[in-house]
mmCIF file as gemmi writes it, N, C-alpha and C atoms, coordinates in Angstrom:
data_model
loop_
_atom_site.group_PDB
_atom_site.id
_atom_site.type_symbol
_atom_site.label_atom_id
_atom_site.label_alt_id
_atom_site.label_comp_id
_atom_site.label_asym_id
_atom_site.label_entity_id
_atom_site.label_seq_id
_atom_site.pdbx_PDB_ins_code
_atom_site.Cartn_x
_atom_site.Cartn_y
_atom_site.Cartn_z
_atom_site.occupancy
_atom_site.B_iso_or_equiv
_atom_site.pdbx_formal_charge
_atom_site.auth_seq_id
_atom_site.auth_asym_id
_atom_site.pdbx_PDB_model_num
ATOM 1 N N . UNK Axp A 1 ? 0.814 -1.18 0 1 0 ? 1 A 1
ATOM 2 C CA . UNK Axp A 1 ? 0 0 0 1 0 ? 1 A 1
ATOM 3 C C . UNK Axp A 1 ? 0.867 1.256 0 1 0 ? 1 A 1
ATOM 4 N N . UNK Axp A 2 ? 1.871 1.1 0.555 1 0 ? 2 A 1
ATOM 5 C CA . UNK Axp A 2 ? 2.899 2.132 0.719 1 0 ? 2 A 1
ATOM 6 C C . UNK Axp A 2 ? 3.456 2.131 -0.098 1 0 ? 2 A 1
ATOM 7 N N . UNK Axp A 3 ? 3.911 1.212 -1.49 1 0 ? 3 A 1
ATOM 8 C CA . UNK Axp A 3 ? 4.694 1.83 -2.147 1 0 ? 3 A 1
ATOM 9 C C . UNK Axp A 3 ? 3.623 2.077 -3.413 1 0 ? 3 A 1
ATOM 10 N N . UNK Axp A 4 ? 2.183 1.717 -3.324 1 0 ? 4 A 1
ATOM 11 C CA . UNK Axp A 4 ? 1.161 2.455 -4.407 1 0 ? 4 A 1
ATOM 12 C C . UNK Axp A 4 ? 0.823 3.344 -3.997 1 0 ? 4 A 1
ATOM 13 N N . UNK Axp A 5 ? 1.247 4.092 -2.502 1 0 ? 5 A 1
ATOM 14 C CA . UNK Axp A 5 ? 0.85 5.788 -2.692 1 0 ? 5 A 1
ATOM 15 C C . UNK Axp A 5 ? -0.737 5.952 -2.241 1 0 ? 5 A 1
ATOM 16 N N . UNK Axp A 6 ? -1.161 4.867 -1.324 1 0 ? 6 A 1
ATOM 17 C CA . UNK Axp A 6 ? -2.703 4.872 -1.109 1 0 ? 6 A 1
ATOM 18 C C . UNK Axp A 6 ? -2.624 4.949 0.318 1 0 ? 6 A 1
ATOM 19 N N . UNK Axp A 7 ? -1.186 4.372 1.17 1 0 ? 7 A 1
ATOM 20 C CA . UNK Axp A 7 ? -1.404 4.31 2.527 1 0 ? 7 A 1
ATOM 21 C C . UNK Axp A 7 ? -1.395 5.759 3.364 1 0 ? 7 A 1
ATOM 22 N N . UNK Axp A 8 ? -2.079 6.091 4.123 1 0 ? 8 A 1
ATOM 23 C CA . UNK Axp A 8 ? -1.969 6.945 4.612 1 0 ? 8 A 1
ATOM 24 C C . UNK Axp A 8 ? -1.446 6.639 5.947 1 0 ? 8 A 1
ATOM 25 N N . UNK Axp A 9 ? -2.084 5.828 6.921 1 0 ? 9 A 1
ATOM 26 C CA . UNK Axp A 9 ? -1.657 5.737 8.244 1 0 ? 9 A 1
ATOM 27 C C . UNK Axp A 9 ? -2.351 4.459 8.365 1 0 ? 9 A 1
ATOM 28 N N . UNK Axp A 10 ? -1.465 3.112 9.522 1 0 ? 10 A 1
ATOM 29 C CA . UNK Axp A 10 ? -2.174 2.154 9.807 1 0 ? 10 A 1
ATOM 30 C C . UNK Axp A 10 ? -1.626 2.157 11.141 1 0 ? 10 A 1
ATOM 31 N N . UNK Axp A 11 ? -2.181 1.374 12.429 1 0 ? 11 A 1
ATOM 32 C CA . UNK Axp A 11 ? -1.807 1.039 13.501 1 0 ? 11 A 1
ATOM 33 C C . UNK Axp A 11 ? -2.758 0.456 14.555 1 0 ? 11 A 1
ATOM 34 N N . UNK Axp A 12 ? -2.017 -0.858 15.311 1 0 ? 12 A 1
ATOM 35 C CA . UNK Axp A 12 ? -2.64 -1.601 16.009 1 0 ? 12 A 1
ATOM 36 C C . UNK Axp A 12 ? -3.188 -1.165 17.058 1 0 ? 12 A 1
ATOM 37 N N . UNK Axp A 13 ? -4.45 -1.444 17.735 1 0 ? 13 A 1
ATOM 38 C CA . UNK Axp A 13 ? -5.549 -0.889 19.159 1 0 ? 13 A 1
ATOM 39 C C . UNK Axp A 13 ? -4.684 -1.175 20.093 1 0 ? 13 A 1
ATOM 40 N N . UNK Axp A 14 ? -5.288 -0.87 21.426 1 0 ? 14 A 1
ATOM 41 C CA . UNK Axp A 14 ? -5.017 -1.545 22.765 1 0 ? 14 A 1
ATOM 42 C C . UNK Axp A 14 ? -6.316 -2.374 22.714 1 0 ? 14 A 1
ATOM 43 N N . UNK Axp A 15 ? -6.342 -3.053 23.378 1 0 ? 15 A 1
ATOM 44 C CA . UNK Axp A 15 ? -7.226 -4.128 23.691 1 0 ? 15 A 1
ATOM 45 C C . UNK Axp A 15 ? -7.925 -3.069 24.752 1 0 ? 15 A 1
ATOM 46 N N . UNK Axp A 16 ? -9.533 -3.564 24.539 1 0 ? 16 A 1
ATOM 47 C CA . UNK Axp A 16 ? -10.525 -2.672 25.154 1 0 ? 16 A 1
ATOM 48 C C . UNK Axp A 16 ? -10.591 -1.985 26.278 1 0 ? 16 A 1
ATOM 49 N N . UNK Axp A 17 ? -10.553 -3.379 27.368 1 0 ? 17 A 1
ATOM 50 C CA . UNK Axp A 17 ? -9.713 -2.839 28.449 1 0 ? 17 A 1
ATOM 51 C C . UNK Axp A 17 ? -8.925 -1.66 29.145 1 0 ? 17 A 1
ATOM 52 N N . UNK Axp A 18 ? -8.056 -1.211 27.731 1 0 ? 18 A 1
ATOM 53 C CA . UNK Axp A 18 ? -7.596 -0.15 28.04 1 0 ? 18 A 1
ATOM 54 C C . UNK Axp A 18 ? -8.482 1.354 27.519 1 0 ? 18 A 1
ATOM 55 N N . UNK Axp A 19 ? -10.016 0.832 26.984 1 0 ? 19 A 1
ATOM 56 C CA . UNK Axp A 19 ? -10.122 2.271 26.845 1 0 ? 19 A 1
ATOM 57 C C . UNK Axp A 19 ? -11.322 3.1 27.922 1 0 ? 19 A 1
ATOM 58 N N . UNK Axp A 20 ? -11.477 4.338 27.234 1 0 ? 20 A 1
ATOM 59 C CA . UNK Axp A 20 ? -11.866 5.49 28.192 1 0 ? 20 A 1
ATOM 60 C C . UNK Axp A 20 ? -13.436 5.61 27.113 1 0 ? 20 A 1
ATOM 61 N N . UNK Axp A 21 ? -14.701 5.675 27.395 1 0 ? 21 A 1
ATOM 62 C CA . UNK Axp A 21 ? -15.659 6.011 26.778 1 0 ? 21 A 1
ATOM 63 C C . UNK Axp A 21 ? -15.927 7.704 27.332 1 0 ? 21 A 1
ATOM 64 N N . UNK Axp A 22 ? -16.18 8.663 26.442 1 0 ? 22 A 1
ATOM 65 C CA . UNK Axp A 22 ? -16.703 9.877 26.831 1 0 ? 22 A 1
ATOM 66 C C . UNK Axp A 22 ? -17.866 10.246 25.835 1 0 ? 22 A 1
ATOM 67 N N . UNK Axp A 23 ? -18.586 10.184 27.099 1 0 ? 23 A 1
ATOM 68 C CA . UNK Axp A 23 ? -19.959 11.222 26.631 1 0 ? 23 A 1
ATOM 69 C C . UNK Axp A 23 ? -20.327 12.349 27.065 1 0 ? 23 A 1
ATOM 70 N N . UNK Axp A 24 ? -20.926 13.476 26.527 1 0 ? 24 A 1
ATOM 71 C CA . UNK Axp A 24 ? -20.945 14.675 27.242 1 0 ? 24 A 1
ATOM 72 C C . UNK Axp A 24 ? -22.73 14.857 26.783 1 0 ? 24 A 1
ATOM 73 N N . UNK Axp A 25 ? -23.527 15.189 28.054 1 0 ? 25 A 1
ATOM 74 C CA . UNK Axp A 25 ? -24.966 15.274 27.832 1 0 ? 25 A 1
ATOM 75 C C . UNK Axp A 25 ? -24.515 16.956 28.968 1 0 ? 25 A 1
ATOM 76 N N . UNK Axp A 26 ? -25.163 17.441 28.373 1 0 ? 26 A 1
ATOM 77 C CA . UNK Axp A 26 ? -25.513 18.877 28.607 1 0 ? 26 A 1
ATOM 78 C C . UNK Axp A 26 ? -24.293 19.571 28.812 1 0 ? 26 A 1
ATOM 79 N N . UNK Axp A 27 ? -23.985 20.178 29.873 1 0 ? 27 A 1
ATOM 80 C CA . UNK Axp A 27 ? -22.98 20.582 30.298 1 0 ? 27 A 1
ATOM 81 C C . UNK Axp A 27 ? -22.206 19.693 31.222 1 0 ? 27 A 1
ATOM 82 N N . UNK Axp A 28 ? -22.36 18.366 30.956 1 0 ? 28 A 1
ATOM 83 C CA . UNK Axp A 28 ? -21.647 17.785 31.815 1 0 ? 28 A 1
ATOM 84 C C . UNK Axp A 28 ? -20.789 16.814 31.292 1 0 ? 28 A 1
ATOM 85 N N . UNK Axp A 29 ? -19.446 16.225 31.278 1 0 ? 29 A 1
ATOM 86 C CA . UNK Axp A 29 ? -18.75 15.391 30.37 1 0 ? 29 A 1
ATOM 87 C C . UNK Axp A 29 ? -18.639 14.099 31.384 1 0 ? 29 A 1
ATOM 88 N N . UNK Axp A 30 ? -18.809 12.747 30.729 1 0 ? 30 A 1
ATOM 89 C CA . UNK Axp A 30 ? -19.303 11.369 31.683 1 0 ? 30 A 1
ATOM 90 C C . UNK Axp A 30 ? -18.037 10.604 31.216 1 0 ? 30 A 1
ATOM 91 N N . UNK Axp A 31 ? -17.266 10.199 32.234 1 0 ? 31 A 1
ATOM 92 C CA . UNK Axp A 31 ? -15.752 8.984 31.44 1 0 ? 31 A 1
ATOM 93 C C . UNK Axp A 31 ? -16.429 8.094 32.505 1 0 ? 31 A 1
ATOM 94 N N . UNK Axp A 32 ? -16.691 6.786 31.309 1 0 ? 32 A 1
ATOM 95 C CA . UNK Axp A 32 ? -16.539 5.288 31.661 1 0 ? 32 A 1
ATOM 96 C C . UNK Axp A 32 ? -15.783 4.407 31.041 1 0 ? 32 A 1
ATOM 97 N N . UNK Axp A 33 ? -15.149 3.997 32.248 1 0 ? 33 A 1
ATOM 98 C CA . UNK Axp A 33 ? -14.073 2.871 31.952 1 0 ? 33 A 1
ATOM 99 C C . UNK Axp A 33 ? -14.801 1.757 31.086 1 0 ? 33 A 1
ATOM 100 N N . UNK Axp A 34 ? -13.915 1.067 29.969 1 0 ? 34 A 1
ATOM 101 C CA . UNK Axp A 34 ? -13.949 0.151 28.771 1 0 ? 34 A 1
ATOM 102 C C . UNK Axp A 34 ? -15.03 0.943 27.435 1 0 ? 34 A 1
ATOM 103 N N . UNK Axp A 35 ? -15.399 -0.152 26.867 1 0 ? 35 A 1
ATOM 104 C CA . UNK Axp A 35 ? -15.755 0.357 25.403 1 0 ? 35 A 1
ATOM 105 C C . UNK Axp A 35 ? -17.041 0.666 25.718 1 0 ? 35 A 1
ATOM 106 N N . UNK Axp A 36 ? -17.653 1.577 24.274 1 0 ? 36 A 1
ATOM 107 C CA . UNK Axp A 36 ? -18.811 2.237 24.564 1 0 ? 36 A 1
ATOM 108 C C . UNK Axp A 36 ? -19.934 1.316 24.21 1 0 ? 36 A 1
ATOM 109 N N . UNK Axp A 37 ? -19.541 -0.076 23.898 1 0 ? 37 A 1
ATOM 110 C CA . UNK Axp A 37 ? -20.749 -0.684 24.135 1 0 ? 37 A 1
ATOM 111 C C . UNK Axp A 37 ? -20.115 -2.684 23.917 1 0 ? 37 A 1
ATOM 112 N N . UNK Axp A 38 ? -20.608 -3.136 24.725 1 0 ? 38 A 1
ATOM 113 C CA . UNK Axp A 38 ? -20.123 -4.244 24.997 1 0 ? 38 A 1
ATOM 114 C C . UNK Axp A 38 ? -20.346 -5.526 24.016 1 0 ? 38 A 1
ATOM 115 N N . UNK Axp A 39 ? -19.498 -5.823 22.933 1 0 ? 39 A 1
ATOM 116 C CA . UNK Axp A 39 ? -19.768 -6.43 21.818 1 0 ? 39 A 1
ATOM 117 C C . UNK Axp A 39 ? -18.683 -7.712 21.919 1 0 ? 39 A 1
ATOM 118 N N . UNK Axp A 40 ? -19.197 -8.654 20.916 1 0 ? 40 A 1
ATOM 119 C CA . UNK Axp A 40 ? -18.332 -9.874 20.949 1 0 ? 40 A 1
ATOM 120 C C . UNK Axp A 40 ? -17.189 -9.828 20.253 1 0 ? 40 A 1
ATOM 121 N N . UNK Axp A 41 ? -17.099 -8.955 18.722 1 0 ? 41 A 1
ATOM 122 C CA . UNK Axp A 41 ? -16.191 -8.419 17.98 1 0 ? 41 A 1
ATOM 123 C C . UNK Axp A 41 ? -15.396 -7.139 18.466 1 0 ? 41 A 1
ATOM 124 N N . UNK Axp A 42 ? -14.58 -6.824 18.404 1 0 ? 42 A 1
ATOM 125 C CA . UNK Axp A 42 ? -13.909 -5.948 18.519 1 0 ? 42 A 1
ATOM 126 C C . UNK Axp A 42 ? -12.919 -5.628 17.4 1 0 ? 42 A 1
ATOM 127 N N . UNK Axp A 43 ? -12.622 -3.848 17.18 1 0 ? 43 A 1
ATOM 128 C CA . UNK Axp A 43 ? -11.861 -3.511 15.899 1 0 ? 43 A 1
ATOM 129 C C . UNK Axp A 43 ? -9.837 -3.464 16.984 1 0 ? 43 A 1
ATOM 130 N N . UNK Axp A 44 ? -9.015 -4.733 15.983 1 0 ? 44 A 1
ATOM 131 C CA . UNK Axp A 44 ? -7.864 -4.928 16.672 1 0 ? 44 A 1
ATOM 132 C C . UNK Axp A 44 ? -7.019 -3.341 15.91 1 0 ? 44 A 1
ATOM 133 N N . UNK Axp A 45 ? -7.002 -2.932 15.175 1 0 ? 45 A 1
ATOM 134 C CA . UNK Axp A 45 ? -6.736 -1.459 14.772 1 0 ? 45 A 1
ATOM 135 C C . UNK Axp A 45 ? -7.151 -0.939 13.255 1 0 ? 45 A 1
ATOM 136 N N . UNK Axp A 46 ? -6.637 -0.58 12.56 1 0 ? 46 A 1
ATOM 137 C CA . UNK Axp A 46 ? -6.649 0.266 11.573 1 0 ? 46 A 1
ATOM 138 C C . UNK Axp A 46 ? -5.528 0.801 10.753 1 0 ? 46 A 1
ATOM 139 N N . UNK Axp A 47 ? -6.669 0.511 9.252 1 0 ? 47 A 1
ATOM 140 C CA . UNK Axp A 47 ? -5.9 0.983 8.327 1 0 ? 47 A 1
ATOM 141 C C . UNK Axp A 47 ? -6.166 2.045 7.503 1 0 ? 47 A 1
ATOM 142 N N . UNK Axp A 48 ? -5.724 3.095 7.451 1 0 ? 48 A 1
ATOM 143 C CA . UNK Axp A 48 ? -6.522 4.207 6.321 1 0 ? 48 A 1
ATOM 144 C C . UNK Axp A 48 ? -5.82 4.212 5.173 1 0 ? 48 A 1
ATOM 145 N N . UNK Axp A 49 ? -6.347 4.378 4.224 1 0 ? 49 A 1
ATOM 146 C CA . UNK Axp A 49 ? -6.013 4.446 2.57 1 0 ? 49 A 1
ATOM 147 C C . UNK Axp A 49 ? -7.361 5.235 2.263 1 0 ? 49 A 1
ATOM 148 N N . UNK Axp A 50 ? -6.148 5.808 1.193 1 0 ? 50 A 1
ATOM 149 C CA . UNK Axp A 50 ? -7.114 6.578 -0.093 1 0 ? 50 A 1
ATOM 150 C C . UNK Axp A 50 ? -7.25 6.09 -1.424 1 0 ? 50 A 1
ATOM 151 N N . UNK Axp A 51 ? -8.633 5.864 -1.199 1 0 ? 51 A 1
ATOM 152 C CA . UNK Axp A 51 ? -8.536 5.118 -3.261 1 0 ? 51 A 1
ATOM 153 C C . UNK Axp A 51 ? -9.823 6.033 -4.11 1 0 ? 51 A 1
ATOM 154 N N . UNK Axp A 52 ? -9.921 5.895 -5.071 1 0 ? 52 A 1
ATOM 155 C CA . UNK Axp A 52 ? -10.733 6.05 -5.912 1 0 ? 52 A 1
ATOM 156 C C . UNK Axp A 52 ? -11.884 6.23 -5.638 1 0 ? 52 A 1
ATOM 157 N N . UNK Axp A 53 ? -12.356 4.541 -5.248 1 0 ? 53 A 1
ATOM 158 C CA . UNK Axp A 53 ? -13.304 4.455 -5.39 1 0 ? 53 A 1
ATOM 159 C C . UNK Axp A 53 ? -13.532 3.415 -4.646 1 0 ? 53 A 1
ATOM 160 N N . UNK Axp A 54 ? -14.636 2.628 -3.652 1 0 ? 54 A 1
ATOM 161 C CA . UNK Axp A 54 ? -15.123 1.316 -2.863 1 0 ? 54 A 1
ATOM 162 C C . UNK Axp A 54 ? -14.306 0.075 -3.413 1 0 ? 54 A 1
ATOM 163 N N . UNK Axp A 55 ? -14.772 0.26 -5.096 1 0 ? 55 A 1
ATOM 164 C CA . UNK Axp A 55 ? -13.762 -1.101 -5.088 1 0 ? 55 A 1
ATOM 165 C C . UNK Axp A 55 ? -12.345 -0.866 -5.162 1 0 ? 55 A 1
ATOM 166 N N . UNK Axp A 56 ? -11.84 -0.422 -5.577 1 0 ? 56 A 1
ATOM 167 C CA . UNK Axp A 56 ? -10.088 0.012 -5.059 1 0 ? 56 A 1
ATOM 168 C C . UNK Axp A 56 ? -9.714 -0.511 -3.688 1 0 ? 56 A 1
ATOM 169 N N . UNK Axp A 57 ? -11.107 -0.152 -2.899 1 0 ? 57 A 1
ATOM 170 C CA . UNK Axp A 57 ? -10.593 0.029 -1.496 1 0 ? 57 A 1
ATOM 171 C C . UNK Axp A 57 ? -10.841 -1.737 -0.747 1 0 ? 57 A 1
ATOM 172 N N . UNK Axp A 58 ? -11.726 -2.416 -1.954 1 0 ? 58 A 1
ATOM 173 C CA . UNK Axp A 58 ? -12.337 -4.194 -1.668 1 0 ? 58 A 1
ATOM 174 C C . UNK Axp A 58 ? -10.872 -4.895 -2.102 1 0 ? 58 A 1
ATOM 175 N N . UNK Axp A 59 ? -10.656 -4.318 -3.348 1 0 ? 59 A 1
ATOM 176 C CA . UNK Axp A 59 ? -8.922 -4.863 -3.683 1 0 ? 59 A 1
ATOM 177 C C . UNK Axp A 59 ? -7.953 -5.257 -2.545 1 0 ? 59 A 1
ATOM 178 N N . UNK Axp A 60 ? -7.549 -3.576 -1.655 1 0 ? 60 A 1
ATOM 179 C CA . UNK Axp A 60 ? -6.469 -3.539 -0.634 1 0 ? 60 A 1
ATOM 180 C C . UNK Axp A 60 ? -7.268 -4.021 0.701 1 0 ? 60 A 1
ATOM 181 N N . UNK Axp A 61 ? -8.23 -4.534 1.016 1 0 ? 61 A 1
ATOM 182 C CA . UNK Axp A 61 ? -8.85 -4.497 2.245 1 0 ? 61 A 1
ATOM 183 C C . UNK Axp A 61 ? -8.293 -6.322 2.32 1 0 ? 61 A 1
ATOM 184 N N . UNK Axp A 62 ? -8.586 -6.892 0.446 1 0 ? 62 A 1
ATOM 185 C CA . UNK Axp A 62 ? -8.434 -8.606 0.561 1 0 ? 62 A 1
ATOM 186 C C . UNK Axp A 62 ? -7.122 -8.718 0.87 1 0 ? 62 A 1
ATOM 187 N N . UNK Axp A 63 ? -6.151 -7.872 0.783 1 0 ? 63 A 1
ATOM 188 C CA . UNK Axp A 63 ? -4.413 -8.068 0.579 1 0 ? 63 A 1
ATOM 189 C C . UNK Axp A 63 ? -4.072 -8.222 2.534 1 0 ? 63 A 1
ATOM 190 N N . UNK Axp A 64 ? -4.755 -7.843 3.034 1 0 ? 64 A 1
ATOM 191 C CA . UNK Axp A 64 ? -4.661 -7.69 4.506 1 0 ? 64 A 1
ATOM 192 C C . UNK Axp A 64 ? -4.642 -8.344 5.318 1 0 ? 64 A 1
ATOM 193 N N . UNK Axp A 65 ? -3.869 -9.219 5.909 1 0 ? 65 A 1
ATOM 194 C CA . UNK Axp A 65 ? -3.528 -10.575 6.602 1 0 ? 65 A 1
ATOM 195 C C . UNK Axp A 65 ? -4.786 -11.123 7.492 1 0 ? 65 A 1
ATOM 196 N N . UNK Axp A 66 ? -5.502 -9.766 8.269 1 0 ? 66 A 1
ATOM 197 C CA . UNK Axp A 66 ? -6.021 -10.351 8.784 1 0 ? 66 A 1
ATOM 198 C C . UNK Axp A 66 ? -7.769 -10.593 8.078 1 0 ? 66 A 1
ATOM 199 N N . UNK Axp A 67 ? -7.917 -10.255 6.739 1 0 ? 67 A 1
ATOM 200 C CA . UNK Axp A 67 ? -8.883 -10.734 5.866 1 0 ? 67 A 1
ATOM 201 C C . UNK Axp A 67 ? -8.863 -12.324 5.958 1 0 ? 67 A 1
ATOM 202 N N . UNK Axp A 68 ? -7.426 -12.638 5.988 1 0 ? 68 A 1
ATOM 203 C CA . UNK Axp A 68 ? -7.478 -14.106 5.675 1 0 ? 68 A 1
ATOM 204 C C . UNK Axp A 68 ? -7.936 -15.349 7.01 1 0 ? 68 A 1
ATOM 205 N N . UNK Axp A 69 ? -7.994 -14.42 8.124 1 0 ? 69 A 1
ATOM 206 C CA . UNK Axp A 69 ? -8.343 -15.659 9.345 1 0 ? 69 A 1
ATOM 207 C C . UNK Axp A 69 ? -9.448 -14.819 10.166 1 0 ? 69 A 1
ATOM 208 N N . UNK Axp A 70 ? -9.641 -13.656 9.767 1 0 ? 70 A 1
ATOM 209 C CA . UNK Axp A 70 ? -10.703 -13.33 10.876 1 0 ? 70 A 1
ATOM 210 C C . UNK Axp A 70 ? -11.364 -12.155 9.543 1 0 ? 70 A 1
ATOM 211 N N . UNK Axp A 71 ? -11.559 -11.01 9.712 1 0 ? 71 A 1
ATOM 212 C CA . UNK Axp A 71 ? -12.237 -9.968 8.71 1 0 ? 71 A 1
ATOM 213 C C . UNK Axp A 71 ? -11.633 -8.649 8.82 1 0 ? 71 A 1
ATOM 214 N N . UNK Axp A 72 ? -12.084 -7.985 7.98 1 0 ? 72 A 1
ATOM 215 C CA . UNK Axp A 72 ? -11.566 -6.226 7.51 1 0 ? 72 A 1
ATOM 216 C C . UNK Axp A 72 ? -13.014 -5.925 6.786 1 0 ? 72 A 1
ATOM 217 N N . UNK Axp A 73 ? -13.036 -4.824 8.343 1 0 ? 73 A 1
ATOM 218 C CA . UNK Axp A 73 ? -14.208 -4.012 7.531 1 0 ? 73 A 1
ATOM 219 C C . UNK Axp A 73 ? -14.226 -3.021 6.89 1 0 ? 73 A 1
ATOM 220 N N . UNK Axp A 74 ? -14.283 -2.636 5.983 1 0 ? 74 A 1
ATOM 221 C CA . UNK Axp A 74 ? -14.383 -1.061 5.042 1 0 ? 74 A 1
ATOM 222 C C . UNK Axp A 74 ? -15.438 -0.406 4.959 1 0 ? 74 A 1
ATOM 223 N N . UNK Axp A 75 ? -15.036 1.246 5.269 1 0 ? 75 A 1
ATOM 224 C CA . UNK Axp A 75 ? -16.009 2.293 5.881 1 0 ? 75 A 1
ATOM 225 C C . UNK Axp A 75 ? -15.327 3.301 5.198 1 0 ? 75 A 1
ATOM 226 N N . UNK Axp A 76 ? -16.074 4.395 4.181 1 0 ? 76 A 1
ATOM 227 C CA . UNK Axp A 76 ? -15.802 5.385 4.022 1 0 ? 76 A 1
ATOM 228 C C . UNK Axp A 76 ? -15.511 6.736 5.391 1 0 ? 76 A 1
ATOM 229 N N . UNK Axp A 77 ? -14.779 7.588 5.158 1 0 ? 77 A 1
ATOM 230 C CA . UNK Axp A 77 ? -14.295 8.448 5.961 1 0 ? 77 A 1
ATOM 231 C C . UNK Axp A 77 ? -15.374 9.425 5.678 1 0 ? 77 A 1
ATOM 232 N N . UNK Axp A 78 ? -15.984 10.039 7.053 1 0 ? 78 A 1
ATOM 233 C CA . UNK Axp A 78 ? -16.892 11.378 6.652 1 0 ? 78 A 1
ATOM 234 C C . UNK Axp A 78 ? -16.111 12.749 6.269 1 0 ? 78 A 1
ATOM 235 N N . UNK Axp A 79 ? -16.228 13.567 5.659 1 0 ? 79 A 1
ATOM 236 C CA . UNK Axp A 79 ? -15.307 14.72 5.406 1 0 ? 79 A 1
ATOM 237 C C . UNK Axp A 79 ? -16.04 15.883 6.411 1 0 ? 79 A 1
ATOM 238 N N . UNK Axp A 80 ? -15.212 16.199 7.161 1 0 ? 80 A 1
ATOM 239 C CA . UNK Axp A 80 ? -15.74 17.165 7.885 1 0 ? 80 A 1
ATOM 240 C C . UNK Axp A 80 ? -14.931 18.462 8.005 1 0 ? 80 A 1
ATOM 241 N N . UNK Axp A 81 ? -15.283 19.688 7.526 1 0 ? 81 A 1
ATOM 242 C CA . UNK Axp A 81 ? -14.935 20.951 7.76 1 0 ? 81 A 1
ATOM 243 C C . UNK Axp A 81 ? -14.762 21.034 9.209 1 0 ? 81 A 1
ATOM 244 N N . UNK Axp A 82 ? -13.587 21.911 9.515 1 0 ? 82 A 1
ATOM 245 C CA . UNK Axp A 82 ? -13.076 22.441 10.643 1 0 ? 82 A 1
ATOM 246 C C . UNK Axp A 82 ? -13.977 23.96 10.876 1 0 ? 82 A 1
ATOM 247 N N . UNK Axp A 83 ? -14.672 23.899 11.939 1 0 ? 83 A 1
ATOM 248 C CA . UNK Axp A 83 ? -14.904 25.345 12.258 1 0 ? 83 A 1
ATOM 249 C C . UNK Axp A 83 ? -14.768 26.343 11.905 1 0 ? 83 A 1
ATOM 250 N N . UNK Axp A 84 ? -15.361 27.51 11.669 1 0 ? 84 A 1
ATOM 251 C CA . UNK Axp A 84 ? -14.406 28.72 10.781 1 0 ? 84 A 1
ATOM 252 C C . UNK Axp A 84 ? -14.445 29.635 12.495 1 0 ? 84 A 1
């Protein structure tokens, strides 16, 4: 992926365990210890690439080791403007 110029950034999670959930309802901000919702799957990290187009992105998702014993899910990125 890196040497076709599509990788942008990849890197492995901590295991759930280690994370922090934050929600903020009104004026008040809520940290609970582990994930924000208690599932059997879990995402082990991430890969971002830029392609074209969905299938570009079905191509590099099959090349991905862990396609071959467990799954890779692919999700477009939302584009979001920064504040003015």
């Amino acid at each position: 992926m890196a040497d076709a110029g599509v990788l942008i950034d990849c890197a492995p999670l901590q295991p759930v365990s280690a994370s922090t959930t934050v929600r903020v309802r009104g004026a008040e901000t809520l940290l609970t210890d582990g994930p924000a919702a208690e599932i059997k799957e879990q995402f082990g990290g991430f890969t971002l690439i830029e392609c074209a187009d969905l299938d570009e992105a079905l191509k590099w998702a099959a090349r991905i080791p862990t396609a071959h014993d467990g799954s890779v899910e692919v999700r477009p990125v939302v584009q979001v403007e920064a504040p003015r």
